[in-house]
C-alpha positions in Angstrom: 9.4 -119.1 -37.6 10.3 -120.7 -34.4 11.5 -123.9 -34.6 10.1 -126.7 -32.6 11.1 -128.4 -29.2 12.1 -132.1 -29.0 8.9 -132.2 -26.9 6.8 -130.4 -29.4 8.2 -133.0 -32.3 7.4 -136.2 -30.8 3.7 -134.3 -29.8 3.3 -133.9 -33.3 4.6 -137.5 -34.6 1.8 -139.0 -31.5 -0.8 -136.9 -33.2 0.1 -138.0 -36.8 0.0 -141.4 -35.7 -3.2 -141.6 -33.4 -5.8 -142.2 -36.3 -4.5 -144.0 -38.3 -2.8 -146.3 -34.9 -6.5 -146.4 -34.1 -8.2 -147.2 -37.0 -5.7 -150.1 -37.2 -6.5 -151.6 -33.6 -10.4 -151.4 -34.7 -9.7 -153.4 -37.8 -7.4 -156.0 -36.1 -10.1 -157.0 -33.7 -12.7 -156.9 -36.0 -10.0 -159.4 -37.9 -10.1 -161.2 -34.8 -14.0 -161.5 -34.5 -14.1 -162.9 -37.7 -11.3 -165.6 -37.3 -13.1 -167.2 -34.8 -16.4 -167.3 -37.0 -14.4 -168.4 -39.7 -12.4 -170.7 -37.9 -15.3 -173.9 -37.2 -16.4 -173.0 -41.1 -12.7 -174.0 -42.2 -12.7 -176.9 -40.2 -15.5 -178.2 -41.9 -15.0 -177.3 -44.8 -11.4 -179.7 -44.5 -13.5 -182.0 -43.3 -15.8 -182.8 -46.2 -12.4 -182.2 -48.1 -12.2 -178.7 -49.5 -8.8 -178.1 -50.4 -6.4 -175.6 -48.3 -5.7 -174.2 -51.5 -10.0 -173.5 -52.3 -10.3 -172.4 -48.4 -7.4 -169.9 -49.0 -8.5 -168.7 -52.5 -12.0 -168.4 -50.6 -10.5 -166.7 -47.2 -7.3 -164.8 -47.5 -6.1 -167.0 -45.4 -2.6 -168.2 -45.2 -2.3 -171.7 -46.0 0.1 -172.2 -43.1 -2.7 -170.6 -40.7 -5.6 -173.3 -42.4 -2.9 -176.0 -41.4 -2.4 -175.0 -37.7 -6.0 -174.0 -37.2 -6.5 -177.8 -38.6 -3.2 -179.3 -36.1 -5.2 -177.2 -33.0 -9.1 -179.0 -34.4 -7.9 -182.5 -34.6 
């Protein structure tokens, strides 16, 4: 068996990596699209007074992420 070229390694690693790279990027800007639904919903939810903790439970968002998207509202 012949081994492989430096080249040939690093064509295989891109390869290994393409799909899955991909599917990533698809899923981070559907993440994206949804943050900026989400985002007006979570300010008004804080401001009838749902709690950063029920918004996170409700989310999967970050409490820190509730608290600057509320800093960036105001």
């Amino acid at each position: 068996m012949a081994q492989k070229t430096p080249a040939e390694m690093r064509a295989d690693a891109e390869a290994a990596l393409t799909p899955l790279g991909q599917e990533r990027m698809e899923l981070l800007a559907r993440l994206d699209e949804i943050d900026s639904e989400l985002r007006p919903l979570v300010l008004e939810a804080l401001t009838v007074e749902v709690s950063e903790r029920r918004i996170a439970q409700l989310t999967a968002l970050a409490r820190g992420t509730i608290r600057a998207w509320r800093a960036k509202g105001a």
